[in-house]
DOFI-362182 format. One line per field, with one value per residue: x, y, z of N, C-alpha, C in turn; residue number from 1. Coordinates in Angstrom, 1 decimal. Layout:
N
nc1 X,...
nc2 Y,...
nc3 Z,...
cac1 X,...
cac2 Y,...
cac3 Z,...
cc1 X,...
cc2 Y,...
cc3 Z,...
num NUM,...
! end
This chain:
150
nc1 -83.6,-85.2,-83.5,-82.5,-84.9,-84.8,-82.5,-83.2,-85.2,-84.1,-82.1,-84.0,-85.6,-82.9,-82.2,-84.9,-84.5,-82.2,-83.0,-85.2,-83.7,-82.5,-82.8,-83.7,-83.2,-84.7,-84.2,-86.1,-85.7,-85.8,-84.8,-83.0,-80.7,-77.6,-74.4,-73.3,-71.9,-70.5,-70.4,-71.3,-71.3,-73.0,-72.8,-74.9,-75.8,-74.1,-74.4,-71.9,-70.3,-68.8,-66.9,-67.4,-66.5,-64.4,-63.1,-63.1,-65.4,-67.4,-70.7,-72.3,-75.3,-77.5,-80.1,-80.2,-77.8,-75.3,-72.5,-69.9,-67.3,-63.8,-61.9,-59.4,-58.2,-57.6,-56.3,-57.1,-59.3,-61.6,-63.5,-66.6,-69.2,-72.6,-75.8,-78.9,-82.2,-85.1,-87.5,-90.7,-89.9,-87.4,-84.0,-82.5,-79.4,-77.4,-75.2,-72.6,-69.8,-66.0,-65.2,-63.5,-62.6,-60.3,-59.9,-62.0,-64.2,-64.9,-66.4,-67.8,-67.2,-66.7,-68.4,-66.8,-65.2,-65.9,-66.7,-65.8,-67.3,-69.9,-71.4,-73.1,-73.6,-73.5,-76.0,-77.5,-80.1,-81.8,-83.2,-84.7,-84.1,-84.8,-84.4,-83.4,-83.4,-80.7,-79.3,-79.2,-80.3,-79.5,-80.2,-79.3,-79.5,-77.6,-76.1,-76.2,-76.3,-75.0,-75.6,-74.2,-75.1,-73.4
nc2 -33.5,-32.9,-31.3,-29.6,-27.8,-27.5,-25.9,-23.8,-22.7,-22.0,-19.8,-18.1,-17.2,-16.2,-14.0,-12.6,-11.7,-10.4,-8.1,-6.8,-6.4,-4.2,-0.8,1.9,5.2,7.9,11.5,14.3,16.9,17.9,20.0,21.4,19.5,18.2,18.9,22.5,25.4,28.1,31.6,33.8,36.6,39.0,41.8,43.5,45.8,47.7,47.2,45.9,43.6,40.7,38.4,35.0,32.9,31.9,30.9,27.9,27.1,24.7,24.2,21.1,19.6,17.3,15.4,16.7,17.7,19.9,20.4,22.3,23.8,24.9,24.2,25.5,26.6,24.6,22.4,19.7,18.6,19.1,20.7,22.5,21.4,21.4,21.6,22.1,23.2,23.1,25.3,26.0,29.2,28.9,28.9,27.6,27.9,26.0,24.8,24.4,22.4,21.9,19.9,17.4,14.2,12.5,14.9,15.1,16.4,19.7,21.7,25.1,28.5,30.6,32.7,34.2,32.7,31.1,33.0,33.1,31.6,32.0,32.6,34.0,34.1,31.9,30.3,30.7,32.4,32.2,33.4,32.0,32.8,32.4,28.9,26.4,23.6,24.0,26.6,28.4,31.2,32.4,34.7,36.6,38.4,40.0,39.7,38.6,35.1,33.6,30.6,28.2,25.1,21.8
nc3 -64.4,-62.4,-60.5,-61.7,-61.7,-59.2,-59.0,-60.2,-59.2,-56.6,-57.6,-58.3,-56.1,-54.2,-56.0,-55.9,-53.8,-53.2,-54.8,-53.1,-51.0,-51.5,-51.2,-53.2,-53.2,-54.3,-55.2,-54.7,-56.1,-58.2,-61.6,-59.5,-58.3,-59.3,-61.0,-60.5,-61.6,-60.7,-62.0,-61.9,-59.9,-58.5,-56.7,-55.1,-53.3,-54.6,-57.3,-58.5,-60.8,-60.5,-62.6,-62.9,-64.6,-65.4,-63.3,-61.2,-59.4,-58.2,-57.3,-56.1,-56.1,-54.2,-52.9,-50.3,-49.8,-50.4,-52.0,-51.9,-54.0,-54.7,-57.5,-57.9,-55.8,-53.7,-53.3,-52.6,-53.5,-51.8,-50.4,-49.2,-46.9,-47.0,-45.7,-47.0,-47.5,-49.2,-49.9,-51.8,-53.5,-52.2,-51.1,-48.1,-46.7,-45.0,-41.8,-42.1,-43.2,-43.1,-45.6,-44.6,-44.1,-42.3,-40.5,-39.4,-40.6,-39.7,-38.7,-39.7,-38.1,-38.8,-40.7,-43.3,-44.0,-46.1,-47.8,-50.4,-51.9,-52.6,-50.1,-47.4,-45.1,-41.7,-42.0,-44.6,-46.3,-49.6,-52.0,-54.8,-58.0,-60.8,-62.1,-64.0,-66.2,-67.5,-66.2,-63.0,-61.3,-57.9,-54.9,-52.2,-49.7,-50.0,-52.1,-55.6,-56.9,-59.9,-62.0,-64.0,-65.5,-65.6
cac1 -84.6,-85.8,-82.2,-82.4,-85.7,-84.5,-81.2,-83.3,-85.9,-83.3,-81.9,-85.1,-85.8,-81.9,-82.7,-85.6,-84.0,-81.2,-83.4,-85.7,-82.9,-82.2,-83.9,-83.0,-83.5,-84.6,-83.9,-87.3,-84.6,-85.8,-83.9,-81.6,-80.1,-77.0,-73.1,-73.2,-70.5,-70.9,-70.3,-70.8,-71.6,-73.3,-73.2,-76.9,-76.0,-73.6,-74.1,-71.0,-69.8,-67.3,-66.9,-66.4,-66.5,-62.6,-62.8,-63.6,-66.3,-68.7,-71.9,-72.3,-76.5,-78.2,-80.8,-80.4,-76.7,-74.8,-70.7,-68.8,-65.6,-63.1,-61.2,-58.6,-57.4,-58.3,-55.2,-57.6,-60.7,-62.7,-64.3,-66.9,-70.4,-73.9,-77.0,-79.8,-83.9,-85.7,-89.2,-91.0,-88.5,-86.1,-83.2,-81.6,-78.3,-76.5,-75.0,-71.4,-68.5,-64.7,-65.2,-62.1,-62.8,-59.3,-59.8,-63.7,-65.3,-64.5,-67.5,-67.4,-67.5,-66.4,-68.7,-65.7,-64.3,-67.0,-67.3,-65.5,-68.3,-70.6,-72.2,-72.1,-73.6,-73.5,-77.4,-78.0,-81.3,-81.7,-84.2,-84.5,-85.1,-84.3,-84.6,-84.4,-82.0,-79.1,-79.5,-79.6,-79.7,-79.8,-80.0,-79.7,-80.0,-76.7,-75.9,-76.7,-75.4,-75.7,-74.4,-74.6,-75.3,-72.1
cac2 -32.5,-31.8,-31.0,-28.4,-26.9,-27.0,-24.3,-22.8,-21.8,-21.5,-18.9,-17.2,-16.9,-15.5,-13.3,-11.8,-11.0,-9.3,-7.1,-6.9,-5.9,-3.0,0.6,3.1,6.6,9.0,12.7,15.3,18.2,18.1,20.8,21.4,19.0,18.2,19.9,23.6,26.1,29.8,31.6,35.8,37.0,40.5,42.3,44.2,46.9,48.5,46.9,45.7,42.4,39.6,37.3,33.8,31.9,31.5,30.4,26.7,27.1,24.4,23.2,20.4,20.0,16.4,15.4,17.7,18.3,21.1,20.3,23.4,23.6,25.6,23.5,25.9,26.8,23.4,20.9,17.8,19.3,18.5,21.9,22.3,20.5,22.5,21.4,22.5,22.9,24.0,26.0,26.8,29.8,29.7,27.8,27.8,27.4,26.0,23.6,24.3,21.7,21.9,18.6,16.5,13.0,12.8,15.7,14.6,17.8,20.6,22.8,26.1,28.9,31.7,33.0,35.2,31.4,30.7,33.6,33.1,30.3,33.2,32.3,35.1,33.6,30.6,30.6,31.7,32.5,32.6,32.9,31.0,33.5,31.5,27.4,25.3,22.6,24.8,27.7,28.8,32.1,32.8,36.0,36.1,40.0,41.2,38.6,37.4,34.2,33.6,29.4,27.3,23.1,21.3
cac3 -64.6,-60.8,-60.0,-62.5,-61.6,-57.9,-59.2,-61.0,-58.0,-55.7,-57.9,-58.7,-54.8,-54.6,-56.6,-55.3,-52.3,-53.0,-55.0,-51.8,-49.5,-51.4,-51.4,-53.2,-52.5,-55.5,-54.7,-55.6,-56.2,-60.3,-61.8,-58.6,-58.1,-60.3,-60.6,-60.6,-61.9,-60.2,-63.4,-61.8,-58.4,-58.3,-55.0,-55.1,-52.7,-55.4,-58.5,-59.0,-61.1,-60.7,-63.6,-62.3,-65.6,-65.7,-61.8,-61.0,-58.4,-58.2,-56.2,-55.8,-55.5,-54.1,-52.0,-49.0,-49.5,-51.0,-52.0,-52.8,-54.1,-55.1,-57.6,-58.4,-54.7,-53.1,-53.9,-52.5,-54.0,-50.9,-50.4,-48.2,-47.3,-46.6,-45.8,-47.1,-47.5,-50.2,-49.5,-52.4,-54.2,-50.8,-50.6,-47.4,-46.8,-43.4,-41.5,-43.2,-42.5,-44.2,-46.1,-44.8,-43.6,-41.7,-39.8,-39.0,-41.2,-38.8,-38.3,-40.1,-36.8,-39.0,-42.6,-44.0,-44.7,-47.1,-48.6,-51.6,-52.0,-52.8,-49.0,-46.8,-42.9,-42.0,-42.2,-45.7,-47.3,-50.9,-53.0,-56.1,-59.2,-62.1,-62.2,-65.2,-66.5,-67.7,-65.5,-62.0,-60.0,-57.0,-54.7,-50.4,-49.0,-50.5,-53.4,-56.6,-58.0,-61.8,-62.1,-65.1,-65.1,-66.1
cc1 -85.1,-84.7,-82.4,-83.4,-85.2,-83.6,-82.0,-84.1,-84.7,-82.1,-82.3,-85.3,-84.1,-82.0,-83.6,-85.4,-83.7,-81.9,-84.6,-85.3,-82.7,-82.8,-82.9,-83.9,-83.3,-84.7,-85.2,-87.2,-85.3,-84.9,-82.5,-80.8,-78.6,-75.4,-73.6,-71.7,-71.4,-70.0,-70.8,-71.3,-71.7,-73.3,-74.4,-76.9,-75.0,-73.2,-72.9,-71.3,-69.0,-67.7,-66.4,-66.3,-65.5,-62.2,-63.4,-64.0,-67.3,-69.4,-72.1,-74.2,-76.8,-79.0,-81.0,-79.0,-76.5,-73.1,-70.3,-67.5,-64.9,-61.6,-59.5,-57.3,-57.9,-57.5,-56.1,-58.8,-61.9,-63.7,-64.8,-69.1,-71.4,-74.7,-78.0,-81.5,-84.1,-87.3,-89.9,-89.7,-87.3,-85.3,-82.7,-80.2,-77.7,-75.9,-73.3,-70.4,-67.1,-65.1,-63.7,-61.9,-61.5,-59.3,-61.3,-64.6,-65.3,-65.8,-66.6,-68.1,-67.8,-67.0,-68.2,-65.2,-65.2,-67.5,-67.2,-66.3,-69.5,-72.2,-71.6,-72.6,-73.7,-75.0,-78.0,-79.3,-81.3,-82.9,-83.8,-85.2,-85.3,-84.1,-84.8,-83.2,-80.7,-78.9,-79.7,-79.3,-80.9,-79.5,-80.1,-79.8,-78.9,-75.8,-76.8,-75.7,-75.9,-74.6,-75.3,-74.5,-74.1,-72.9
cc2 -31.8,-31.6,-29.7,-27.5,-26.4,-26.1,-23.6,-21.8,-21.6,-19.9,-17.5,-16.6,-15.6,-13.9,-12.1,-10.8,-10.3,-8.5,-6.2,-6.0,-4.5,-1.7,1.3,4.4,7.6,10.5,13.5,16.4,19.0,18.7,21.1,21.0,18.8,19.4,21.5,24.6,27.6,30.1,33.2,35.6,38.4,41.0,43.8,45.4,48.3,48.5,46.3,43.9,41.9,38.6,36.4,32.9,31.4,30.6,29.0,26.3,26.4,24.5,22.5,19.5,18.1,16.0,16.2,18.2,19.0,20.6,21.6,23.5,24.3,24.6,23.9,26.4,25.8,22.5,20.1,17.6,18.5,19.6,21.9,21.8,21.1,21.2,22.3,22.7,23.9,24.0,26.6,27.9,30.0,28.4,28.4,26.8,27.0,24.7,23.1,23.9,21.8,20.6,18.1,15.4,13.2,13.6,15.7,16.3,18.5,21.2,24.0,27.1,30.4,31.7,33.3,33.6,30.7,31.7,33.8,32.2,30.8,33.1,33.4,34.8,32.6,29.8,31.2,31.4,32.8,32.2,32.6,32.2,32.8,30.2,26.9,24.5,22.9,25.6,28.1,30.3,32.2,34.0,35.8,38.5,40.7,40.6,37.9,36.6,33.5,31.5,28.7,25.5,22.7,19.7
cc3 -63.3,-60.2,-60.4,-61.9,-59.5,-57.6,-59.2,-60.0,-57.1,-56.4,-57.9,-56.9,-54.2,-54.9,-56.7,-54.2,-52.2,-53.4,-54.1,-51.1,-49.9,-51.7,-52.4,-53.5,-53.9,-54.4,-55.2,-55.7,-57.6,-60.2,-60.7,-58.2,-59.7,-60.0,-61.4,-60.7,-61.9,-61.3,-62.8,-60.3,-58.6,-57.0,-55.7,-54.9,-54.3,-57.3,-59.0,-59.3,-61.1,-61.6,-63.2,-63.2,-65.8,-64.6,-61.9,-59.7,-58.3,-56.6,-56.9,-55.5,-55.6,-52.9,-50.8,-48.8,-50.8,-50.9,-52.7,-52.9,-54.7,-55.9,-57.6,-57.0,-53.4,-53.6,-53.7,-53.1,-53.0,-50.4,-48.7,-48.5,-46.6,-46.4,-46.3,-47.7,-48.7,-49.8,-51.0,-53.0,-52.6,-51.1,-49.4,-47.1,-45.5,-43.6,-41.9,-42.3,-43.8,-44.6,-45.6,-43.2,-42.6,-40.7,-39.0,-39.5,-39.9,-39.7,-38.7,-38.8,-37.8,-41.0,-43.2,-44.6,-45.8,-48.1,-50.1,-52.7,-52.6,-51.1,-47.8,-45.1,-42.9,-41.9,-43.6,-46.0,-48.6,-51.4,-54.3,-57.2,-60.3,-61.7,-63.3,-65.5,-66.7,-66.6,-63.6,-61.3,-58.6,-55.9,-53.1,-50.7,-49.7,-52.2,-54.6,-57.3,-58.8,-61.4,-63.9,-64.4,-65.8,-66.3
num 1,2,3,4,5,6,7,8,9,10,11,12,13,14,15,16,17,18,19,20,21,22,23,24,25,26,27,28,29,30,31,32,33,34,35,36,37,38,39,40,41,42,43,44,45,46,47,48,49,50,51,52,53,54,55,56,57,58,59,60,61,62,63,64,65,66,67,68,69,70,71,72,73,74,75,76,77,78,79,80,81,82,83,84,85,86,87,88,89,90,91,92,93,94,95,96,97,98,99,100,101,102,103,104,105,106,107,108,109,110,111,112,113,114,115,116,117,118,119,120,121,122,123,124,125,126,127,128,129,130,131,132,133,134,135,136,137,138,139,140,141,142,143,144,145,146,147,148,149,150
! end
């Protein structure tokens, strides 16, 4: 009997610990966070629309990072990885590396290489017009992007 109770605390102590040792880290994104599918891209200055609903363009949204990816012209589907801050309606966008461990994420130098991302400096601003569980757009100085939640 005091064999037993001496597992049983030594368990219970165990036990405690490991759950002790470990943190974990909630994200306070709400709504933003979560996979996104760019779903149109308006350019502002001329009105014009691209339908990307057929294209498989996500983001990627968690805690302070941004994954974008282009699954469709992306064999390893490693895209590419942002940072970014949210202010009240701003998201900004920077900080852009090619995702690819192996090669140590090469630093993006050049914006034209993102643009199909619907990111047009490597500094973006966007404001946030629309936010809610299904839904997201967002608009910088010469763009709007319409995404849906997957």
């Amino acid at each position: 009997m005091r064999m037993r109770r001496i597992l049983l605390y030594v368990v219970a102590v165990v036990c405690l610990l490991s759950v002790s040792s470990c943190e974990l880290y909630m994200s306070d994104n709400g709504d933003l966070d979560g996979n996104w599918h760019l779903i149109g891209i308006d350019t502002l200055a001329t009105g014009g629309h691209c339908d990307m609903s057929e294209r498989l363009v996500f983001w990627g949204i968690e805690t302070n990072l941004i994954e974008a990816v282009d699954h469709e012209n992306d064999p390893r589907h490693y895209g590419y990885i942002f940072y970014f801050e949210r202010v009240d309606d701003h998201l900004r966008v920077f900080n852009a590396h090619k995702h690819d461990r192996p090669q140590g994420d090469i630093k993006v130098q050049d914006a034209s290489e993102i643009a199909f991302l619907g990111i047009n400096s490597l500094d973006d601003d966007f404001q946030i017009l629309s936010l809610d569980a299904d839904r997201m757009i967002l608009a910088d100085t010469d763009l709007r992007l319409v995404f849906r939640k997957q």
